[in-house]
C-alpha positions in Angstrom: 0.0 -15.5 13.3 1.4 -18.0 10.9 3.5 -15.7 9.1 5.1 -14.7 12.7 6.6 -18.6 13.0 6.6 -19.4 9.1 7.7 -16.4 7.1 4.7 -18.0 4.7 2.6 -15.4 3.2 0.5 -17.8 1.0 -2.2 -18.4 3.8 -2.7 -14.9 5.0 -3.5 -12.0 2.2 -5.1 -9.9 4.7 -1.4 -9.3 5.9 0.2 -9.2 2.2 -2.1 -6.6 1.5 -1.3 -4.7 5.1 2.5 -4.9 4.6 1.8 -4.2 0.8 -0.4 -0.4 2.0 2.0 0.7 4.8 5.4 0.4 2.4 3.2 2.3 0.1 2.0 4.7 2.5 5.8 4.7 3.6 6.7 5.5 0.1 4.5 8.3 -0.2 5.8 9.5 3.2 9.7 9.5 1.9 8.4 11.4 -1.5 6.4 14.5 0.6 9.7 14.3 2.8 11.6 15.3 0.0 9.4 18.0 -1.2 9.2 19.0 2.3 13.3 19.2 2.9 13.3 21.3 -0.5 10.7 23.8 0.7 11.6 24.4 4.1 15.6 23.8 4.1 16.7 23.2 0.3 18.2 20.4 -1.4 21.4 21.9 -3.2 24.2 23.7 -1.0 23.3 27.0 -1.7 19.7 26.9 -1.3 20.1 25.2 2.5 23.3 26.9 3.9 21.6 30.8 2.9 18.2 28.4 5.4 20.8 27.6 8.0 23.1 31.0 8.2 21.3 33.4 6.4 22.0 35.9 3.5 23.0 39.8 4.8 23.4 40.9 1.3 19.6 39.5 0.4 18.5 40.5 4.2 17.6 36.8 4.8 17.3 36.1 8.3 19.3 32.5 9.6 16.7 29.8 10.6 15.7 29.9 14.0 17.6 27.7 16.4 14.0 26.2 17.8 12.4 25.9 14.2 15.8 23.8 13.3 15.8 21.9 16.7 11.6 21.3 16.1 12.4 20.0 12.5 15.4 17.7 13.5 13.1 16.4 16.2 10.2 15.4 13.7 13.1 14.2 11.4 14.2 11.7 13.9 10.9 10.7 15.3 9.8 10.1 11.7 13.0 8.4 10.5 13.0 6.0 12.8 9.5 4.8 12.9 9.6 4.1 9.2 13.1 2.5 9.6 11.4 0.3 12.1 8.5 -1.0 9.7 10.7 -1.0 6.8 13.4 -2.8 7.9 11.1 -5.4 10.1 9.5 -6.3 7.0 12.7 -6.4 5.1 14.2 -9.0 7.1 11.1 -10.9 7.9 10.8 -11.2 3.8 14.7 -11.2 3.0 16.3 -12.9 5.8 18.1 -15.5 3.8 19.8 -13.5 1.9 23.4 -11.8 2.5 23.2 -8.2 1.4 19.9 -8.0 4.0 22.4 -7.1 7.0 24.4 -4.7 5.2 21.1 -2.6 3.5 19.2 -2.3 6.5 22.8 -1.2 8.2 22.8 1.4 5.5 19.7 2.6 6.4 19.7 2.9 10.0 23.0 4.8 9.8 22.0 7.1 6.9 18.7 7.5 8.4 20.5 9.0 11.7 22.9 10.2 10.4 21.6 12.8 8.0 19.6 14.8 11.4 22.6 14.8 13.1 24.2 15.9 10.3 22.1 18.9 10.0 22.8 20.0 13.5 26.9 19.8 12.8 26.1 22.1 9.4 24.4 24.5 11.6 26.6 24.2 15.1 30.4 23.0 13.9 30.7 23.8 10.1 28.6 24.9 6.7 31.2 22.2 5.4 28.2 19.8 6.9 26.1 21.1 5.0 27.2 18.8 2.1 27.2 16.2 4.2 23.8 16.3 5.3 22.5 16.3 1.5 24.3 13.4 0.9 23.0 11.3 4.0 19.5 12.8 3.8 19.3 11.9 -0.6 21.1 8.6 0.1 18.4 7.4 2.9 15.4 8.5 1.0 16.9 6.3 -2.2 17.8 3.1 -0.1 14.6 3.4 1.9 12.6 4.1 -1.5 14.9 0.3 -2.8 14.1 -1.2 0.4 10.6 -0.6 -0.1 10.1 -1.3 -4.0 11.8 -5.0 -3.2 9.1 -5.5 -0.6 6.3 -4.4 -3.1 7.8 -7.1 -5.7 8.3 -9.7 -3.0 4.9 -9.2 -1.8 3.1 -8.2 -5.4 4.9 -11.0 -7.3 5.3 -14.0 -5.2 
C-alpha cells in the first residue's frame, strides 16, 4: 500500500513484478490484436473495405452487420480495459513529467476512436476506411510506447 501514497517502488517487488507481467501480458494482447485485425478485417485499404462492402466480381459476401457490431463491441470492451491499466500505471510512474497528459490523451482518443471509426467506414463512407487504419495502427504503437517506458521504468530503476 505504500506505493499507493509514495509512488516508491523500492519497498515492494511483489508489485514491480505485478505491474511489470500485466504490461507484458498487455503487450502480448496489443500484438494478437493486430494479427487478429489482419485476419478477420485486414490491415491495408483494400484488404478491409472488400471485409466491410464486399467484392461482386470475386462473389465475396459484405461482413455481416452483427459480426461487425460483435467485433466493435469486443474492440471497445478490450480497448478500454487496457487503456485503464496502462494509462493508470503510466501516470502513477510518470506523473511529473509534461508529455504524460498529452500521451495518455493520445491514447484514450485513438483507442476510441479507431471502433468508432470502423462503424463510420461501414455506415457513412469507405473514405473511413482509411481512417480507421490509421487510429487502430497509431493506438496499438502508442500503447506498445506507453508500455515499453513502463517496462524500463520498472526493469531499470
Amino acid at each position: 500500500m505504500k506505493f499507493l501514497v509514495t509512488k516508491d517502488l523500492a519497498h515492494s517487488t511483489l508489485l514491480t513484478y505485478l505491474m511489470g507481467s500485466v504490461v507484458v501480458a498487455i503487450l502480448l494482447y496489443l500484438g494478437l490484436d493486430t494479427v487478429l485485425h489482419a485476419y478477420v478485417i485486414g490491415l491495408d485499404n483494400q484488404s478491409a473495405s472488400v471485409t466491410l462492402f464486399g467484392d461482386a466480381e470475386n462473389f465475396v459476401e459484405p461482413v455481416l452487420i452483427d459480426s461487425l457490431l460483435l467485433q466493435v463491441h469486443i474492440d471497445l470492451f478490450m480497448t478500454l480495459f487496457a487503456l485503464l491499466i496502462l494509462s493508470s500505471i503510466y501516470i502513477r510512474l510518470y506523473a511529473d513529467k509534461v508529455m504524460t497528459k498529452w500521451m495518455v490523451h493520445l491514447l484514450f482518443i485513438m483507442g476510441m476512436l479507431a471502433p468508432a471509426a470502423l462503424l463510420l467506414a461501414y455506415f457513412v463512407s469507405a473514405s473511413f476506411v482509411t481512417f480507421w487504419l490509421a487510429t487502430f495502427i497509431l493506438w496499438h504503437v502508442l500503447a506498445a510506447i506507453v508500455a515499453a517506458m513502463i517496462l524500463k521504468k520498472l526493469l531499470f530503476k
